[in-house]
C-alpha positions in Angstrom: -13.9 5.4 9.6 -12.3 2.1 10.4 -14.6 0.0 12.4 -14.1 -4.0 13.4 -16.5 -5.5 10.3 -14.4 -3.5 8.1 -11.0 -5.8 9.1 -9.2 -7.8 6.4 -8.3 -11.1 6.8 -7.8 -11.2 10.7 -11.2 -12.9 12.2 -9.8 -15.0 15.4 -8.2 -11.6 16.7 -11.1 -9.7 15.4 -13.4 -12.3 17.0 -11.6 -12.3 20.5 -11.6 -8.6 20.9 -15.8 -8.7 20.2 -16.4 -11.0 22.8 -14.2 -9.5 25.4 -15.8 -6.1 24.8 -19.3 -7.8 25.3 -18.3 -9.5 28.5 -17.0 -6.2 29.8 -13.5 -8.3 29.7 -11.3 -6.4 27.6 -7.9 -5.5 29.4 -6.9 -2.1 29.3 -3.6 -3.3 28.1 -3.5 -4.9 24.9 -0.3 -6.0 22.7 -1.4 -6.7 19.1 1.5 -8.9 17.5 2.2 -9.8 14.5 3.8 -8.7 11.0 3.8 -5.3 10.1 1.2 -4.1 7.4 -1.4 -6.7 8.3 -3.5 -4.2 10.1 -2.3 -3.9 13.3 -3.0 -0.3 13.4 -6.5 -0.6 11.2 -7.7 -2.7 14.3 -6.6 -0.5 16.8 -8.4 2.5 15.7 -11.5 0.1 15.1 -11.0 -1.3 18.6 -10.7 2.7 20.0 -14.1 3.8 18.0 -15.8 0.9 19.5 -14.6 1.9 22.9 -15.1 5.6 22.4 -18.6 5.1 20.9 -21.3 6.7 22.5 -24.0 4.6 20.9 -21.9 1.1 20.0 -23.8 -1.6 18.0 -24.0 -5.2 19.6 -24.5 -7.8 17.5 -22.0 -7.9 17.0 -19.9 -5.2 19.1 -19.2 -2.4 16.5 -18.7 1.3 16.3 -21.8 3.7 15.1 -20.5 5.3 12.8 -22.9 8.0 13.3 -22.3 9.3 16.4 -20.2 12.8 17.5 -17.7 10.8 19.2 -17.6 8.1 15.9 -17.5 11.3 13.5 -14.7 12.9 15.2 -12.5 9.7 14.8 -13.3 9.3 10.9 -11.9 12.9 10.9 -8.9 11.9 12.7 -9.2 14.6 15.4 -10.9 12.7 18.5 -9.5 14.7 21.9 -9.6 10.9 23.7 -7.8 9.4 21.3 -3.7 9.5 21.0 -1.0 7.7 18.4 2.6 7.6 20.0 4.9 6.7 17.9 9.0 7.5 17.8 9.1 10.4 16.0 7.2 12.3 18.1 10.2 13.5 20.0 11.1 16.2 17.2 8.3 17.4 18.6 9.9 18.3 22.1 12.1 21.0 23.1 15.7 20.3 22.2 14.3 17.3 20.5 14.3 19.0 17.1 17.1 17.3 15.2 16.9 13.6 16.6 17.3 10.8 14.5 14.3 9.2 16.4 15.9 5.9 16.4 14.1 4.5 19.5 11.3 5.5 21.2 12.2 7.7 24.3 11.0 7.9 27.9 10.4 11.5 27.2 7.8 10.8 24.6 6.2 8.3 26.5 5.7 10.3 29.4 4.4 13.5 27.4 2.2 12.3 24.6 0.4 9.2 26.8 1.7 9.3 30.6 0.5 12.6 31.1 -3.1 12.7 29.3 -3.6 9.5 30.5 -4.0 11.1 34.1 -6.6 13.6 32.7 -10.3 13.4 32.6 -11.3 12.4 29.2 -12.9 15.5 27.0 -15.5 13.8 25.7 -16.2 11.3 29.0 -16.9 8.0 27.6 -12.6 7.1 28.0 -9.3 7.5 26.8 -7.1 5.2 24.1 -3.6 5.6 23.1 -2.0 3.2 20.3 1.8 3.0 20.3 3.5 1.9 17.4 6.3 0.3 16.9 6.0 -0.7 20.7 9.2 -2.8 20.5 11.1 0.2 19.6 10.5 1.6 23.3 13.6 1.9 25.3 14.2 0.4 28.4 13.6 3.6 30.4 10.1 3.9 28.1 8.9 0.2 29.3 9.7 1.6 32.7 7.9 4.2 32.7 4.9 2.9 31.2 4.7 -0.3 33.7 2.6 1.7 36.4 0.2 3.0 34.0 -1.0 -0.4 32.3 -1.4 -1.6 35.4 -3.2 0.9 37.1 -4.6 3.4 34.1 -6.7 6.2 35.2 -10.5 5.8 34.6 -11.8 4.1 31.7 -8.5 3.9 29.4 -7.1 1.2 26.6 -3.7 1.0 26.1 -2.6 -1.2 22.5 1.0 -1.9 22.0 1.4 -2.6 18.2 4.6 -4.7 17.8 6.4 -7.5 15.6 6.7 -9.5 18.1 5.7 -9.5 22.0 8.6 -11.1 22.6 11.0 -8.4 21.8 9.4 -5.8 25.0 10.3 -6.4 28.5 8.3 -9.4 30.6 7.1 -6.9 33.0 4.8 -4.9 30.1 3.8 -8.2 28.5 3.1 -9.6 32.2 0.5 -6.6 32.2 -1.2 -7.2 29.2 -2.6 -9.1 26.9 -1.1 -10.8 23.8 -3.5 -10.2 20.8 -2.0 -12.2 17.4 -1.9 -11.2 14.0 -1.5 -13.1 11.1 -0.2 -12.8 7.4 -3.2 -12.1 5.3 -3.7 -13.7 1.9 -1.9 -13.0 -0.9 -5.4 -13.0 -3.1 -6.9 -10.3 -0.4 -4.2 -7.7 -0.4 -4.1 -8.5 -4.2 -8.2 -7.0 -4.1 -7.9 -4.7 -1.6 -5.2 -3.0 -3.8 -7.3 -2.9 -6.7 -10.2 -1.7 -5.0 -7.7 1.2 -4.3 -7.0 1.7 -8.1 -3.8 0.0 -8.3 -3.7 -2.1 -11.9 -4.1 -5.5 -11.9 -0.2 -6.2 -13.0 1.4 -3.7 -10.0 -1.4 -5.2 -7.8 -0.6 -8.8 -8.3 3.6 -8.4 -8.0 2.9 -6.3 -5.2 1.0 -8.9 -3.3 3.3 -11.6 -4.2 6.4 -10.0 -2.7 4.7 -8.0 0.2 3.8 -12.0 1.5 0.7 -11.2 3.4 1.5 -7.6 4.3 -0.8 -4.9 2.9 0.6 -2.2 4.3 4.2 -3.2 3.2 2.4 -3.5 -0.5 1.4 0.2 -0.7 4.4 1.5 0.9 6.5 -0.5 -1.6 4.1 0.4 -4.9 4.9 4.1 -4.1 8.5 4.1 -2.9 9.6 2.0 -6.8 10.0 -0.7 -5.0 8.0 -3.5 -6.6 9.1 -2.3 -10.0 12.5 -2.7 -8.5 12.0 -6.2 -7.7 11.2 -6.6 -11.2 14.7 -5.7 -12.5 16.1 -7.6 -9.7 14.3 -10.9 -10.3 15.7 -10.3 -14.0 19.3 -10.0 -12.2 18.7 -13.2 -10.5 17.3 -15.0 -13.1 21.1 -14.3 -15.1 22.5 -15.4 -11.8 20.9 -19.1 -12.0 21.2 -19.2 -15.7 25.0 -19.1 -15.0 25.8 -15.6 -16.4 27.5 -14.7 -13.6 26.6 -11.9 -10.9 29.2 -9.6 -11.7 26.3 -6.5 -12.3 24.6 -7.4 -8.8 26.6 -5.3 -6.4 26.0 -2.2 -8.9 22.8 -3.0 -8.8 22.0 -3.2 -5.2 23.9 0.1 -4.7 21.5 1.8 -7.1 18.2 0.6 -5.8 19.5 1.4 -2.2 19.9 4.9 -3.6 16.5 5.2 -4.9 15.1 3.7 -1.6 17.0 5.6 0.6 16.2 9.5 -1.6 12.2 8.5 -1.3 12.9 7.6 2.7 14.6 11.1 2.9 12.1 12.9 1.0 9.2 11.7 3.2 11.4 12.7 6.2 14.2 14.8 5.9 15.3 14.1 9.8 16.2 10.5 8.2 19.6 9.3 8.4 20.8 8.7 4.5 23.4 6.1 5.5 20.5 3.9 7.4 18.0 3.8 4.9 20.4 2.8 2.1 21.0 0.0 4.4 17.6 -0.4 5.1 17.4 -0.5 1.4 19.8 -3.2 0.9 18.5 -5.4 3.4 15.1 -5.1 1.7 16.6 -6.5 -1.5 18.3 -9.1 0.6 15.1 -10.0 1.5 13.5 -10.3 -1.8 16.7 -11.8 -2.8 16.1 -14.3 -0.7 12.3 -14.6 -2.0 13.5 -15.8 -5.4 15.8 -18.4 -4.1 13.2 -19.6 -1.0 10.2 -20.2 -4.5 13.1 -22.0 -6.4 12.9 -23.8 -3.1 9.0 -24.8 -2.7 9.1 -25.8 -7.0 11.8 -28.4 -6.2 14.1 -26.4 -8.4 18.1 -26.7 -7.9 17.7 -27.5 -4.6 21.2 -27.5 -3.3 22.0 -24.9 -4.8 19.0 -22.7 -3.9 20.1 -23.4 0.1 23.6 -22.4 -0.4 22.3 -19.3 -2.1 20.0 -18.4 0.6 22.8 -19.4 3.0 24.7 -17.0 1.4 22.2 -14.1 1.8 21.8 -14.5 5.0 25.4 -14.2 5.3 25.5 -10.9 3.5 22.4 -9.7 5.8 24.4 -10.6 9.1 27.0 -8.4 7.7 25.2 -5.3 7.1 24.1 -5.6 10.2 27.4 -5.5 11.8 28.1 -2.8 9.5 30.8 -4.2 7.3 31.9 -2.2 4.5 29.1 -2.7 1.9 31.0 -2.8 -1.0 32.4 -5.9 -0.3 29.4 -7.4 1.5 27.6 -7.5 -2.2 31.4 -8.1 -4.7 31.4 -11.1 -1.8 27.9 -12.1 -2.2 27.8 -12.1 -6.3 30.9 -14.3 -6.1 29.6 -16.8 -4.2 26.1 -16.7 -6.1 28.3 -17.1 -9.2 30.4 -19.8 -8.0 27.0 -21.0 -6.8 25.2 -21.5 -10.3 28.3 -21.7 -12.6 27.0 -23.9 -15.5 
């Protein structure tokens, strides 16, 4: 079971969330903020055993870890304890086949609205941890404003989001901003060792995850970080001055790899939005390459046009220009770029 000593890297947020709890101060709306993979989540379900516990530890403020209440959240199945998260709606009548792009109203108001009003089972509280909180549409906000202001009984609502910013004043008027911050790449480096990940995988992980543990292990098992191998190799022929003629082919097959492991974890998945997905990741590690070139001093001018120039091609596949010539565009200009 997660618990608050167990937390990687995060202490000031870890810290602030003790001492609230000890002073009987902690609101029962809480948006944790920051990058995702940096454990977000991990602290949430600490914070929610801590809450839930029905003998908590006090110096410092930690859950049991012994107790029925602390067992049944190791086990995942604690009645007082709810994750909301988008895809719930597949869940709902008529609901089957959505792409789950936002999350909706309707699974607001069934999976935390509606138990939130209950009596908890177990007596000691309720929590409910929404992910992806900035993903809520406007109607969701809505009609979660009277809640975190007025939550029934003893009850902890945590908003896990990128960034605070991006959810409507009126839910971050009613609760409280909780930051997270990139952890170190050394750290996720050990933690993914101490998960049996070799040394090699471990280290390239952590250098291209920057700070995000989570993204690390999602990226070791969907190919990713040996993809980013290949393509620093690609880059590397791009600032030698061979050219970037193979790039585009390139990008289109690790998109395809990317987007066939998002679809077989999800079959609901939209193919055409996790290739791009895909893409925009490698833009992103793209980008990497050039922004190190950067920090060494090396080929400075050029290194700024080049990351100019991915950002460029990111806008673009944003605005859903033909992707083809997003990438024949953005090898040209990488070419031109480093021609020797």
């Amino acid at each position: 079971m997660n618990t608050l000593s167990s937390i990687l890297d995060q202490s000031d947020a870890v810290e602030w969330l003790r001492k609230a709890y000890a002073a009987d101060r902690l609101p029962h709306g809480l948006i944790f903020a920051g990058p995702a993979g940096v454990g977000k989540g991990t602290t949430a379900r600490a914070l929610a055993a801590l809450w839930l516990c029905e003998r908590p530890k006090t110096d410092p403020p930690d859950a049991c870890g012994q107790c029925a209440s602390c067992k049944l959240m190791a086990a995942e199945t604690h009645p007082d304890f709810g994750v909301v998260y988008r895809q719930l709606v597949r869940t709902l009548e008529d609901k089957k086949d959505s792409k789950a792009r936002d999350l909706s109203v309707d699974v607001i108001r069934r999976f935390l609205l509606e138990p939130a009003a209950l009596k908890p089972v177990m007596n000691r509280g309720r929590v409910f941890v929404v992910e992806e909180a900035e993903t809520m549409n406007a109607a969701a906000q809505n009609g979660l404003l009277k809640t975190l202001e007025e939550p029934y009984g003893r009850t902890l609502i945590v908003l896990l989001a990128d960034d605070a910013l991006s959810m409507l004043q009126t839910i971050r008027s009613r609760s409280q901003v909780v930051r997270f911050g990139a952890l170190s790449a050394k750290n996720v480096a050990a933690e993914l060792a101490r998960r049996g990940i070799d040394k090699t995988t471990a280290d390239r992980a952590a250098t291209i995850a920057e700070g995000s543990l989570g993204s690390a292990l999602k990226w070791i098992e969907d190919g990713v970080v040996d993809a980013a191998g290949e393509l620093a190799h690609q880059v590397d022929d791009v600032t030698g001055g061979r050219g970037g003629a193979e790039l585009p082919d390139w990008f289109k097959r690790a998109a395809d790899a990317y987007a066939e492991k998002q679809v077989g974890r999800d079959k609901n998945t939209s193919l055409d939005q996790a290739k791009r997905e895909g893409l925009g990741l490698y833009l992103k590690l793209t980008g990497q390459h050039f922004r190190r070139m950067l920090a060494a001093g090396q080929g400075v001018e050029r290194a700024c046009e080049s990351i100019e120039a991915i950002a460029r091609a990111d806008e673009h596949l944003e605005a859903n220009v033909n992707i083809p010539v997003i990438f024949q565009q953005l090898a040209m200009t990488l070419g031109r770029v480093w021609k020797a």
